[in-house]
LOLUM-958492 format. One record per residue: residue number from 1; residue in one letter; x, y, z of N, C-alpha, C in turn. Coordinates in steps of 0.2 Angstrom, whole numbers. Example, Ala and Ser with C-alpha at 12.3 -4.5 7.8 and 13.67 -1.06 7.14 Angstrom:
% residues 2
ATOM donu marro   nxx   nyy   nzz  caxx  cayy  cazz   cxx   cyy   czz
ATOM    1     a    66   -28    39    62   -22    39    66   -16    39
ATOM    2     s    64   -11    35    68    -5    36    64     0    39
***
This chain:
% residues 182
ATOM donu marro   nxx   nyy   nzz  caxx  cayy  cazz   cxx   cyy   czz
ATOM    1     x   -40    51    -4   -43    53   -10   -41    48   -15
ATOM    2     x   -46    45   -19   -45    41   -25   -42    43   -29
ATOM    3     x   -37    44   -34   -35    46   -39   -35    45   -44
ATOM    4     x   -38    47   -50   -37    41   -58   -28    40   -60
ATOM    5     x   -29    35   -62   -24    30   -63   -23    31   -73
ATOM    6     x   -17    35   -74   -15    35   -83    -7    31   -83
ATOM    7     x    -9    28   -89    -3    26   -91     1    27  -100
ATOM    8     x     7    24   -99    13    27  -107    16    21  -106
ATOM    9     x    16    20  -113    22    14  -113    29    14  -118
ATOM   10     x    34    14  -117    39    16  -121    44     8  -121
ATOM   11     x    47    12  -126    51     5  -130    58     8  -125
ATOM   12     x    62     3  -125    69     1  -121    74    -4  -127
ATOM   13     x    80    -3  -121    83   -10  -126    81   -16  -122
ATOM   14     x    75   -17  -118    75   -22  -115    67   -24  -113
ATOM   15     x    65   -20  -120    59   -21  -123    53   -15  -120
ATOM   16     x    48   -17  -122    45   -11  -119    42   -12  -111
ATOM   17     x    41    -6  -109    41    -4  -103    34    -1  -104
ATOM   18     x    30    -2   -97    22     2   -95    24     5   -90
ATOM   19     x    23    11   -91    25    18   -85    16    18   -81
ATOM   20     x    17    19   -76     7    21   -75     9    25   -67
ATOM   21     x     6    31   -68     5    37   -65    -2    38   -60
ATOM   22     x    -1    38   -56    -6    38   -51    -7    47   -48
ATOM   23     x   -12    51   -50   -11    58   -49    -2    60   -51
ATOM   24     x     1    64   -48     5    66   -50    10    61   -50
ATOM   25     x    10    56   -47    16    54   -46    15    46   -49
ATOM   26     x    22    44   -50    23    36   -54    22    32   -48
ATOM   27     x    17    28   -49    16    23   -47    18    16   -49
ATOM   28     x    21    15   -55    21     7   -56    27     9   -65
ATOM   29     x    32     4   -63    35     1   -69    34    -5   -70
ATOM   30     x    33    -9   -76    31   -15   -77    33   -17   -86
ATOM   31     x    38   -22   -86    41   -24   -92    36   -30   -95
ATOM   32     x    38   -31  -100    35   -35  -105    33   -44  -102
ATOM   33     x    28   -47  -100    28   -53   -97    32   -51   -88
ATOM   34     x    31   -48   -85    31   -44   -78    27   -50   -73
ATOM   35     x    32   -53   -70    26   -56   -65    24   -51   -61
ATOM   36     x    19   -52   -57    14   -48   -53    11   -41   -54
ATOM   37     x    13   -44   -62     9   -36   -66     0   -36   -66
ATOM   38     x    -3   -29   -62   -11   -33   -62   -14   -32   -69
ATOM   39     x   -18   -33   -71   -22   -31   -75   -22   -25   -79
ATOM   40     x   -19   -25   -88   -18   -18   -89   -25   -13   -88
ATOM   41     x   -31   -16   -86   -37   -13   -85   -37    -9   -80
ATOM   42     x   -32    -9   -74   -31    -5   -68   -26     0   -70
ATOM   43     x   -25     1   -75   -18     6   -76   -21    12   -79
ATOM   44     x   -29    11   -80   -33    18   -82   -31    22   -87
ATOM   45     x   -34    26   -92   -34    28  -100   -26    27  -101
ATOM   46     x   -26    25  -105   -18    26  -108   -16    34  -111
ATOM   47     x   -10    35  -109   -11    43  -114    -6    43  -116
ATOM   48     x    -9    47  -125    -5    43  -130     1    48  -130
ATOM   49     x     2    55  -130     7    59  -129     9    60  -120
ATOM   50     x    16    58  -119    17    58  -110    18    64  -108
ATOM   51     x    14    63  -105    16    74  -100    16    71   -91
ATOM   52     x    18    77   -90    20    77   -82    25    72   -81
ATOM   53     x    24    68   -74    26    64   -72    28    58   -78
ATOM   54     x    25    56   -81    26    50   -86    30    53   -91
ATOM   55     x    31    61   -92    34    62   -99    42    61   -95
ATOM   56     x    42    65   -87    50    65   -85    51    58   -84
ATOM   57     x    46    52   -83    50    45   -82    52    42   -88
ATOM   58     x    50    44   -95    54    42  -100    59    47  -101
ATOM   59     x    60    51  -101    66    56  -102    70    53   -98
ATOM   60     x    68    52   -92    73    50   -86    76    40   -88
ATOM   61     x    72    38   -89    73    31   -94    78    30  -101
ATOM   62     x    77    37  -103    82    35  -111    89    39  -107
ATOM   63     x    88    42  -104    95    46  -102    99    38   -98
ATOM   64     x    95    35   -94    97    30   -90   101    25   -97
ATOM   65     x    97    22   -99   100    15  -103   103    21  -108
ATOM   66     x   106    25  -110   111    30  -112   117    29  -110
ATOM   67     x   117    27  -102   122    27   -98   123    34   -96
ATOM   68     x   117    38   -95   120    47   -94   115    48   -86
ATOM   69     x   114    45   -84   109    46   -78   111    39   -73
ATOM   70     x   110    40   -69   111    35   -62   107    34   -56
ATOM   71     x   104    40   -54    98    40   -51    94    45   -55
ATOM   72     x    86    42   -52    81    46   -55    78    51   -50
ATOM   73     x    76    56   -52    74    62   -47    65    61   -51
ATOM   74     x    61    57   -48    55    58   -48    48    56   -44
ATOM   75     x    45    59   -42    38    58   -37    36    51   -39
ATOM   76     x    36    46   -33    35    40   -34    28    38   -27
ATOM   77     x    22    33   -31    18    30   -26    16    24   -26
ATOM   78     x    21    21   -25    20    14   -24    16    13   -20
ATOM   79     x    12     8   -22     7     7   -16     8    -1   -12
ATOM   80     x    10    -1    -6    10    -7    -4    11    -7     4
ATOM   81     x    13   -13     8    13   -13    16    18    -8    19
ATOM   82     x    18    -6    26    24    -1    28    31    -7    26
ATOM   83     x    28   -15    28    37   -16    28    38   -17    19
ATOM   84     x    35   -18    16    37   -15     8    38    -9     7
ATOM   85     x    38    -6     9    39     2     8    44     2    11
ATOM   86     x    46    -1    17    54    -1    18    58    -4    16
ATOM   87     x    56    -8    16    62   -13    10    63   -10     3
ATOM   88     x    58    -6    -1    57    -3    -5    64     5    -5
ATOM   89     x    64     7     2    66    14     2    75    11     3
ATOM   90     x    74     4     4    82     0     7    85     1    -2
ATOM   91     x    80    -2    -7    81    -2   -16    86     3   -16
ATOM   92     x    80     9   -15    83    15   -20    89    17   -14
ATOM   93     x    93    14   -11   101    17    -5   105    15    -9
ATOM   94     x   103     8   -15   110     2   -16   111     8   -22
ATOM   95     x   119    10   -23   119    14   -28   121    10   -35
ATOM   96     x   121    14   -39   121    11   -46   127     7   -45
ATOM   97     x   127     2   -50   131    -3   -51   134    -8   -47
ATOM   98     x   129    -6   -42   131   -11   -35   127   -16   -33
ATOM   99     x   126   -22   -30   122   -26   -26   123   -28   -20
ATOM  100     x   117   -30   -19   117   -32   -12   113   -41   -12
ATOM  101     x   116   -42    -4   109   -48    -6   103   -46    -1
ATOM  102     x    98   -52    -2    96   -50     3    94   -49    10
ATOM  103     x   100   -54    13   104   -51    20   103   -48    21
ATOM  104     x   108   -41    16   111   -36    20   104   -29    19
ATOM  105     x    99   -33    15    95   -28    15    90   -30    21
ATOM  106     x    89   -35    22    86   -38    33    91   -34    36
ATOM  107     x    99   -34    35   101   -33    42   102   -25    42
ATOM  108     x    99   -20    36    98   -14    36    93   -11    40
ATOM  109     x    88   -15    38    81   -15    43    81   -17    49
ATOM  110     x    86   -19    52    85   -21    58    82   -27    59
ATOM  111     x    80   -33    54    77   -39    53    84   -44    53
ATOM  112     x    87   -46    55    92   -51    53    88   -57    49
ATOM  113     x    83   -60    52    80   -65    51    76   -65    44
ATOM  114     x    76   -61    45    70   -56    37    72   -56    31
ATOM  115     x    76   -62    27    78   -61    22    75   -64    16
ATOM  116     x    70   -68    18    63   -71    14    58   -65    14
ATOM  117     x    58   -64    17    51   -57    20    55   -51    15
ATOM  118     x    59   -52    12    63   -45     9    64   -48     4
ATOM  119     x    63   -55     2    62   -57    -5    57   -56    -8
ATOM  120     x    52   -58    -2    44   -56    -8    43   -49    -8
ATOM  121     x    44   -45    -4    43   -39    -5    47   -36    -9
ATOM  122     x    52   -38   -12    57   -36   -15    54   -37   -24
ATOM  123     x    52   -44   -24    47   -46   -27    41   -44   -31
ATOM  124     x    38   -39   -23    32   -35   -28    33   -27   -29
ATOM  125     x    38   -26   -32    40   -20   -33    38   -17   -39
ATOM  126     x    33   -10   -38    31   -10   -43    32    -6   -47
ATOM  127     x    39    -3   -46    43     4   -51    48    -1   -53
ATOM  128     x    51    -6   -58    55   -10   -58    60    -4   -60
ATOM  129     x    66    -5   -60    70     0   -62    74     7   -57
ATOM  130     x    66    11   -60    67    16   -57    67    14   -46
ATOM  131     x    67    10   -44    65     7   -40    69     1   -39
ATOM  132     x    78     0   -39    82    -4   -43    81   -10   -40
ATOM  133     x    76   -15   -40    77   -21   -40    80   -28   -39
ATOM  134     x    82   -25   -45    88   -29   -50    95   -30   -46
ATOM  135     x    96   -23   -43   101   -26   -39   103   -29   -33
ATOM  136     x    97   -34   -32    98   -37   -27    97   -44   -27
ATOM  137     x   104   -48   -26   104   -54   -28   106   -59   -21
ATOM  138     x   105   -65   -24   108   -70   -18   113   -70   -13
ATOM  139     x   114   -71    -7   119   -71    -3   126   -77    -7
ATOM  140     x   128   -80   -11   131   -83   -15   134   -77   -22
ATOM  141     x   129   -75   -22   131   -68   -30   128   -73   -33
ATOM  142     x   122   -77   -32   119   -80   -40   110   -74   -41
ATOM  143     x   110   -76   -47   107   -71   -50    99   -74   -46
ATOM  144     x    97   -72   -44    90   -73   -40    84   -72   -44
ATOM  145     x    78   -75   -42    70   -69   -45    71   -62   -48
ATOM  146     x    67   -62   -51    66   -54   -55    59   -55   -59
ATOM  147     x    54   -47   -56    49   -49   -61    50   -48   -67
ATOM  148     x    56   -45   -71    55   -45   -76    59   -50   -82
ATOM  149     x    64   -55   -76    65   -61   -79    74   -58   -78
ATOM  150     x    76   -65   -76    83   -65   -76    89   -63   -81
ATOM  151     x    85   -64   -87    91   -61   -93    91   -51   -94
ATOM  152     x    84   -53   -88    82   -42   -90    89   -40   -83
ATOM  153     x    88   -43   -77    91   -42   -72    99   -41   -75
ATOM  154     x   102   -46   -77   108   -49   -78   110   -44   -84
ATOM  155     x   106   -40   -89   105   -35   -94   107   -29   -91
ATOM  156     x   104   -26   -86   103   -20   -84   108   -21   -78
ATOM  157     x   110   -25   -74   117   -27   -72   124   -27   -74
ATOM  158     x   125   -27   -81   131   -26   -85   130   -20   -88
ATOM  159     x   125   -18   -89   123   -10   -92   128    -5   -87
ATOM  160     x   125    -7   -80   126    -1   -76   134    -3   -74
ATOM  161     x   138    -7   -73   145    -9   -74   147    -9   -78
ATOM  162     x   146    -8   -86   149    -7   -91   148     2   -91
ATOM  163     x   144     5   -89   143    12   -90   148    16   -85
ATOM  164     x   148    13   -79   153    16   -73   159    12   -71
ATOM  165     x   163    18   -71   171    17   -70   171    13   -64
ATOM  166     x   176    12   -62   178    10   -53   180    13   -50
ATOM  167     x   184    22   -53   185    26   -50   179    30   -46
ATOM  168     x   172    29   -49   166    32   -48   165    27   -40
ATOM  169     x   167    21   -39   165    21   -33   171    22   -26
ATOM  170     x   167    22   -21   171    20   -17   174    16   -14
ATOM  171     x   179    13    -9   181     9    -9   178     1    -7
ATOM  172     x   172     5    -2   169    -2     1   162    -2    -5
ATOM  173     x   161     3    -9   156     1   -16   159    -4   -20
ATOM  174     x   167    -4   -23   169    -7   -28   169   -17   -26
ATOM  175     x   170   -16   -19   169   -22   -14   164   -26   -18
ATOM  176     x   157   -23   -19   152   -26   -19   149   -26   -26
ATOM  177     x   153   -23   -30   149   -21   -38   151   -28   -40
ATOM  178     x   146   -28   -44   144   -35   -47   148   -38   -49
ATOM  179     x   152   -44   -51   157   -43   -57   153   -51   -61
ATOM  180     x   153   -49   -67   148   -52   -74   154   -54   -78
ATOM  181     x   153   -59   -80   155   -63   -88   155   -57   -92
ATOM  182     x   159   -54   -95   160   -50  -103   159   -54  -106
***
């Protein structure tokens, strides 16, 4: 079944965000100059007051960059390949304030070999955020690709470490949390 496609866009500290909704659920986050953003023509009426699904992904977004929210609890439809969609479901495991590279997200899937193939797919994500992209970085700890630009990355990386204690993890989490220039 086709579904028309609406979208909302809200301001952030890391400028504004297009939320776009596919039937119920979110389909696509996309930041200001977003590579592999398509056409805001495919993102369908814009609706100027946000209900349903797009009103809970800004409540659920200002409570985030709040520092009061960590995961988000919302119907998501990404649209893309089964191995995107895996790789995509490997995003939302890595818990806040943590990274990974892309290794370890191949040798979650059982690809060892697969850490280019989990770059592009990583790549075309199209819930950036809610869908944490961001934190998945180089097998080195260097600050890799981001659609929405590596000072957005490197922003909402220090966000979620500055927001959360080290008590908050556990021991092989703390292992792995980022550790950023103050």
């Amino acid at each position: 079944m086709n579904q028309t496609s609406h979208f909302q866009m809200t301001g952030t500290p890391i400028g504004d965000l297009t939320l776009v909704r596919r039937g119920p659920a979110l389909s696509a986050l996309y930041m200001q100059k977003h590579r592999h953003q398509p056409e805001e023509s495919t993102f369908g009426p814009r609706e100027e007051s946000a209900t349903g699904v797009l009103a809970d992904a800004v409540a659920q977004l200002r409570e985030y960059f709040r520092g009061e929210r960590r995961t988000f609890d919302l119907p998501l439809d990404p649209v893309g390949t089964d191995f995107q969609q895996r790789v995509w479901a490997q995003l939302r495991a890595i818990p806040y304030g943590c990274t990974r590279s892309y290794g370890d997200l191949a040798r979650a899937l059982g690809s060892v070999g697969a850490s280019r193939a989990v770059g592009l797919a990583n790549g075309r994500n199209p819930i950036s955020i809610v869908v944490p992209c961001h934190r998945v970085i180089g097998a080195n700890g260097a600050m890799t690709g981001f659609g929405g630009g590596i000072e957005r990355k490197v922003w909402l990386l220090q966000h979620e470490r500055e927001t959360l204690g080290e008590q908050d993890l556990g021991r092989g989490e703390a292992q792995q949390m980022l550790h950023l220039p103050r």
